[in-house]
N, C-alpha and C positions, 0 to 999 in steps of 0.2 A: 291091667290088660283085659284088653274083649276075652270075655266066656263066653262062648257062641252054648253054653247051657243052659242061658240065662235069656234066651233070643229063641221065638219059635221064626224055624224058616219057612217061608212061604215058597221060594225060589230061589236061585244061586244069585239074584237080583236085589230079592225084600225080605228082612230081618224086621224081626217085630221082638217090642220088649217083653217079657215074660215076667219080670219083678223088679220093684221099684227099692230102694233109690239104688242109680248107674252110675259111674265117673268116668269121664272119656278124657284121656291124654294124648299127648300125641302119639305113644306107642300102638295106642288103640287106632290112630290115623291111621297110620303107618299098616298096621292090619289089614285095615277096609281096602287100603289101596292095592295090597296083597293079592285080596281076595278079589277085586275088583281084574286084576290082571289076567286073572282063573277064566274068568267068562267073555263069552266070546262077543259080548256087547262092551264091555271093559265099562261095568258100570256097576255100581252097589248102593241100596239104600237102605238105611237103621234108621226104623220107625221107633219113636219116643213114645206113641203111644198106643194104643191098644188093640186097636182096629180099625178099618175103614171106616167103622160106624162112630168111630171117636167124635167130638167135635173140636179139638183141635188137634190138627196133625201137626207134628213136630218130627223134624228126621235131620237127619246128616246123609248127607248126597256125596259120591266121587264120580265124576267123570272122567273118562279121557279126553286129549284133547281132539284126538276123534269122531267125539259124540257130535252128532248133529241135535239142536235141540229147533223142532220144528217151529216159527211163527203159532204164535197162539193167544187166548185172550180165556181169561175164567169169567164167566157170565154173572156171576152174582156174590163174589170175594176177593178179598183182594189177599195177597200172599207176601211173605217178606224174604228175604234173602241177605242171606251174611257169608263175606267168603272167611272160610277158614286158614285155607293154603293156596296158593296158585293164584292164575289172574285169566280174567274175564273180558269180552265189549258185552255190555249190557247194552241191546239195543231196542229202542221203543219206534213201532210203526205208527202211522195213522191209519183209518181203515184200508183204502185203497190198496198199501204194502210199503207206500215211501216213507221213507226212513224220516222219524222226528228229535231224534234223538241219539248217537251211543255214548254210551259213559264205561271211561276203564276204570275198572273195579281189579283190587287186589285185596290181600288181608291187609290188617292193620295196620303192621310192619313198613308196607310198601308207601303210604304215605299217600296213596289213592281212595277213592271212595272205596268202602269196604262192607256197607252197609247199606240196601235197596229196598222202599216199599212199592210195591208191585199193585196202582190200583185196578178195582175189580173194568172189567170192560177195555184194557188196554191191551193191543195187541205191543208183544213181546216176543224176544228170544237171548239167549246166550251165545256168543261167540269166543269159546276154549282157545285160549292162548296160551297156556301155560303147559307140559307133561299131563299135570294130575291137576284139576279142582275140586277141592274139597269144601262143601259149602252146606249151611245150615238153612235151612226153609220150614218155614211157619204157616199153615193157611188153616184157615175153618173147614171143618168138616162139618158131616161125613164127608168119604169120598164121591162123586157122582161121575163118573163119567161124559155124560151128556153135559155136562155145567162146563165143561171146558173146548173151545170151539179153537178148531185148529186153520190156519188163514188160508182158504185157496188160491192165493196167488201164491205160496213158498213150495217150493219140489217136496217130492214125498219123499221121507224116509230112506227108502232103498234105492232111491237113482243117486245115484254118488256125481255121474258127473254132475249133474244139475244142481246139486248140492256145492260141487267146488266154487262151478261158477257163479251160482246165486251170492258164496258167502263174500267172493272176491267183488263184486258188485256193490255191495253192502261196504266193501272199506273203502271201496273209492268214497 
């Protein structure tokens, strides 16, 4: 089971590991998603490792299926993604904003792709289909802020309707 003793928190958001070696089961899933429920973002991320200044970050991600995750593209890394629980449209833009691609992604189980390498310079997004995804993400570090470039043709954040109708646009 998570010992959040063993995790310094950064926010109700970001858990960072404090001591090494971790075991995560599902009970520990089951946790995050707990806690994940707490915040009013309905989101939780357990960084694997040490700091932003790491050079490889490793975490365990829950979403809601609420979460909007905005068009975006990392400028100079690429990132991997594994779903753990739940199911996902992984979907890949070209610059402009039209759609190149969506792929459903689920865990293992499901018999769908469940494993995504994300190259550096491609815009992307995730479309939550599932309650809860729970999903594992690998990228180089540090973190940079500036290294990650969000698309301006996708609505921002907090306009929710622009956000419905963008995502229903995307499934047509």
């Amino acid at each position: 089971m998570i010992d959040l003793s063993n995790y310094k928190i950064v926010s109700n958001e970001v858990y960072y590991l404090k001591k090494k070696p971790i075991n995560i089961d599902k009970d520990d899933v089951h946790k995050l998603i707990s806690l994940a429920k707490k915040n009013d973002s309905k989101k939780i991320r357990l960084c694997f490792h040490d700091s932003i200044d790491s050079t490889v970050h490793e975490m365990l991600i829950v979403h809601s299926k609420s979460t909007y995750v905005k068009p975006h593209k990392h400028l100079n890394k690429e990132e991997t993604l594994m779903v753990l629980e739940g199911s996902l449209d992984y979907v890949v833009f070209n610059n402009m904003g039209e759609v190149r691609e969506i792929i459903s992604m689920g865990n293992y189980e499901s018999g769908k792709s469940f494993h995504q390498i994300i190259p550096k310079q491609t815009y992307h997004m995730i479309i939550i289909k599932s309650e809860w995804l729970v999903f594992k993400e690998v990228t180089q570090g540090p973190f940079n802020k500036e290294s990650t470039f969000f698309a301006p043709w996708a609505p921002d954040e907090k306009n929710t309707k622009k956000i419905s109708a963008y995502i229903k646009k995307i499934k047509k």
